[in-house]
Backbone bond lengths (Angstrom), bond angles and torsions (degrees), N, CA, C in turn:
res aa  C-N    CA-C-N  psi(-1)  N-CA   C-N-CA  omega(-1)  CA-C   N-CA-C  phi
1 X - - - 1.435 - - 1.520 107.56 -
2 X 1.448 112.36 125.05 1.305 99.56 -169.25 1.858 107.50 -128.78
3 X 1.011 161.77 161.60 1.319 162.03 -161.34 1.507 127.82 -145.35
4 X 1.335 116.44 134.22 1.745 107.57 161.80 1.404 98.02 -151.13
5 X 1.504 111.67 165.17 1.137 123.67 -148.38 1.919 104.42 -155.35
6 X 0.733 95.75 111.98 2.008 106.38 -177.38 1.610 111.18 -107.92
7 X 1.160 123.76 91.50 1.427 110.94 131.81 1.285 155.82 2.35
8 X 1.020 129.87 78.81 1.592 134.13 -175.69 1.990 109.95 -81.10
9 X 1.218 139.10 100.64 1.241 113.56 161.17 1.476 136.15 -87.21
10 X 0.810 111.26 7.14 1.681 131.17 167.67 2.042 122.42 -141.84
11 X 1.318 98.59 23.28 1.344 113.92 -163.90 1.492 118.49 179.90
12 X 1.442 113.23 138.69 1.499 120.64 -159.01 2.006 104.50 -51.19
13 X 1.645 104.64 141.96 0.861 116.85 177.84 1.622 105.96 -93.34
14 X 1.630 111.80 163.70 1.464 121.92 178.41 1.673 112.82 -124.01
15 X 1.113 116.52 153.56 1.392 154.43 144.10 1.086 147.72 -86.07
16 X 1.359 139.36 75.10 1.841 143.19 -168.17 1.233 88.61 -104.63
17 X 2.106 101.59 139.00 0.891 121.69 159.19 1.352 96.46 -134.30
18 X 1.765 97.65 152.05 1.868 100.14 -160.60 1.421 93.32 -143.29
19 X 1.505 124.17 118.45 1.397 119.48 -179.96 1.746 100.25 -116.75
20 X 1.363 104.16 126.80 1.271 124.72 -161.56 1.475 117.17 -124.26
21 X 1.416 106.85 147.41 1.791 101.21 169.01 1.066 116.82 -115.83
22 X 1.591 135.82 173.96 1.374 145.53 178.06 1.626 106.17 -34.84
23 X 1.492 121.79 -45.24 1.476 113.44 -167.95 1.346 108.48 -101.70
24 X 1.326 118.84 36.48 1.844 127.72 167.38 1.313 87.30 75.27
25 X 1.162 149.85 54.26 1.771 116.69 170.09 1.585 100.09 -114.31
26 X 0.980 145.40 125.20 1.659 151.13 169.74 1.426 100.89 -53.72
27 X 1.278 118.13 119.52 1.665 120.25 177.04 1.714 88.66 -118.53
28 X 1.067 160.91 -18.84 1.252 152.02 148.48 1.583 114.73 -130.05
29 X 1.688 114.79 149.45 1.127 119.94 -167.22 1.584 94.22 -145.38
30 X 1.560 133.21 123.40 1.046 118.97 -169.73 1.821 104.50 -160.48
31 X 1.025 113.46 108.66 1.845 135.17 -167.50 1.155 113.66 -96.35
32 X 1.160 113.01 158.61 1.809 134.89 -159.27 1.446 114.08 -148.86
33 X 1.328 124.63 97.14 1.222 132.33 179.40 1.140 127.55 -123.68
34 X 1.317 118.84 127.54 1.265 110.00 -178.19 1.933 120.36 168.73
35 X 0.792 118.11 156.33 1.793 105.12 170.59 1.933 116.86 -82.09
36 X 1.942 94.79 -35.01 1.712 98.59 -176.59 1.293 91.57 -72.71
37 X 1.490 86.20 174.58 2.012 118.87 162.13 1.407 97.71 -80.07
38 X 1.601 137.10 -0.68 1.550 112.91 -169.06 1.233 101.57 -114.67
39 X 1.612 115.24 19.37 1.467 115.30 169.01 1.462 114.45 -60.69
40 X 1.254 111.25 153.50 1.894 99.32 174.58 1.573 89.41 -143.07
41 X 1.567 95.06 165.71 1.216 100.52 174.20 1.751 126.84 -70.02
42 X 1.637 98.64 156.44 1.317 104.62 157.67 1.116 125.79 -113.29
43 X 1.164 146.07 160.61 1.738 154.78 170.31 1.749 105.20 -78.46
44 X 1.247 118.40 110.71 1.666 121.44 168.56 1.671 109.83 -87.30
45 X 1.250 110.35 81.35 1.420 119.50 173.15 1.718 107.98 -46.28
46 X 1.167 127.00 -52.59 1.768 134.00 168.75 1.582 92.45 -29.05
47 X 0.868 141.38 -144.18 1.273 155.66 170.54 1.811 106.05 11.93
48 X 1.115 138.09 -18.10 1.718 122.51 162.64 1.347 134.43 -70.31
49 X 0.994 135.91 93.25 1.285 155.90 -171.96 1.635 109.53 115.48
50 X 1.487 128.81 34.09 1.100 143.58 179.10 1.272 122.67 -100.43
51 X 1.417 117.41 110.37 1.865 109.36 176.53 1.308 108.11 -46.63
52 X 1.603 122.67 163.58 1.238 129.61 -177.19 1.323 108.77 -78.53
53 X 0.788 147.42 -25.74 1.895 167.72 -75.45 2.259 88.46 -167.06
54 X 1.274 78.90 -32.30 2.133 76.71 -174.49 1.135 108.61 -106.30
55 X 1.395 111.52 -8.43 1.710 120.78 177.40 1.383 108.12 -88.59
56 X 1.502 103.34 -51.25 1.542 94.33 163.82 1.549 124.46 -52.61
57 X 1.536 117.48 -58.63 1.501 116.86 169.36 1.934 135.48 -28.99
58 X 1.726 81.32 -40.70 1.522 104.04 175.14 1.946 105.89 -69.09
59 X 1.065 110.69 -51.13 1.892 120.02 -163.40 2.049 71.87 -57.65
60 X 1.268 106.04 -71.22 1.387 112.39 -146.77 1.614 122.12 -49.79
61 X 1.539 104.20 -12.73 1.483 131.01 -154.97 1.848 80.28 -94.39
62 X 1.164 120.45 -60.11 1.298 132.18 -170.03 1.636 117.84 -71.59
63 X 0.956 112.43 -30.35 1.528 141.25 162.42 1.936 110.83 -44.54
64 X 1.529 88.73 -65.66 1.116 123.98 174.98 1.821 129.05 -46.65
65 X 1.522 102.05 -20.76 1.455 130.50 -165.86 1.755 100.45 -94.17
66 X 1.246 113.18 -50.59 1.248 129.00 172.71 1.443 109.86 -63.03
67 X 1.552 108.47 113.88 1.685 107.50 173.52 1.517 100.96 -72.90
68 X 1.346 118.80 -45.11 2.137 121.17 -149.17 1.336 78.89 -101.51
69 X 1.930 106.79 101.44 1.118 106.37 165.82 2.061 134.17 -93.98
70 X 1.558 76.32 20.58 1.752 89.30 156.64 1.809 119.87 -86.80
71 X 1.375 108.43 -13.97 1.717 118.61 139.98 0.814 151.55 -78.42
72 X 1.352 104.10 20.68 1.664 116.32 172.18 1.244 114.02 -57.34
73 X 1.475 125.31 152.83 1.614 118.28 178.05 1.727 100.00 -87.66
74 X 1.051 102.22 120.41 1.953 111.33 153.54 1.462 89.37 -6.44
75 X 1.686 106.06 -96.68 1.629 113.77 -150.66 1.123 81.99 -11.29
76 X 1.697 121.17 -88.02 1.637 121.81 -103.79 1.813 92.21 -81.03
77 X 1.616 107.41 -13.84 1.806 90.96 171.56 1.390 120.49 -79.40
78 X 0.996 94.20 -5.42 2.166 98.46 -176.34 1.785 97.54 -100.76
79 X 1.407 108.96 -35.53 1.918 101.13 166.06 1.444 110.89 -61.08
80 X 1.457 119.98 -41.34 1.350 105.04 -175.32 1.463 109.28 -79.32
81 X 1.436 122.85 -25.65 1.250 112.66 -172.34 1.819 110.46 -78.73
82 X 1.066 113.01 -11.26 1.316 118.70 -168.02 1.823 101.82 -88.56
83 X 1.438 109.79 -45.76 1.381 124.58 168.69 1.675 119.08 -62.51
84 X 1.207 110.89 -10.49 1.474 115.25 175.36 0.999 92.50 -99.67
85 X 1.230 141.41 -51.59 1.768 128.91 -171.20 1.047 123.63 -58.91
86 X 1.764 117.75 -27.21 1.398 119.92 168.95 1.396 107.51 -80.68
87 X 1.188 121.45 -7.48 1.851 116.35 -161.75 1.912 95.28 -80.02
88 X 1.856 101.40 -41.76 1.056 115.06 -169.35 1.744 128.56 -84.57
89 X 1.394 111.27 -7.49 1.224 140.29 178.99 1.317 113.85 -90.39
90 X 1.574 117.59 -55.07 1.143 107.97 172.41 1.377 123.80 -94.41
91 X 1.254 127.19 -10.53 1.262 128.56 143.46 1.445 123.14 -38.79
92 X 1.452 130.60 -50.86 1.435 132.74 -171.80 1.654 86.64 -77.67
93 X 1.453 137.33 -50.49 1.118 109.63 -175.05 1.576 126.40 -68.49
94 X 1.379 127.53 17.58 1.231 134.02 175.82 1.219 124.85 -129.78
95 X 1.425 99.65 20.41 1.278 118.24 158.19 1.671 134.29 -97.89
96 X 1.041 123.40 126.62 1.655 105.58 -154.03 1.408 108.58 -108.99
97 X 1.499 120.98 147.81 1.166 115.68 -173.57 1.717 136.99 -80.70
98 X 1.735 97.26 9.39 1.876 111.61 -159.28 1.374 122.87 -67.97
């Protein structure tokens, strides 16, 4: 289970949660938007059964569309940040020390 979380200061903040297995594949994807505390999550069906590697491609593709990148949307910085932590987590654990 892996997480990131973006800050909004004049605009709704985000929440990614990314549940992942050993071979990068996203088995749950589930976001938090909003400015209140009574935001709750949603489930991102797009992204379940998705390598991590196309999720990143996807944030970055969309990312990419936006020239003023002080408008980036939250979500997609807390998806990518949440998707890098798993890229980088389970990567070091599949690396062996012999």
């Amino acid at each position: 289970m892996f997480s990131g979380m973006e800050r909004g200061k004049f605009k709704p903040g985000a929440i990614a949660v990314l549940i992942v297995d050993q071979d990068y594949v996203v088995h749950e994807c589930h976001l938090m938007k909003g400015i209140s505390i009574l935001s709750k999550f949603n489930e991102v069906s797009k992204y379940k059964g998705v390598h991590l590697g196309e999720l990143l491609l996807d944030i970055n593709e969309e990312i990419s569309q936006i020239k003023n990148k002080k408008k980036m949307p939250t979500f997609a910085k807390a998806l990518q940040q949440a998707a890098e932590n798993a890229m980088l987590t389970i990567s070091k654990n599949k690396v062996s020390t012999v």
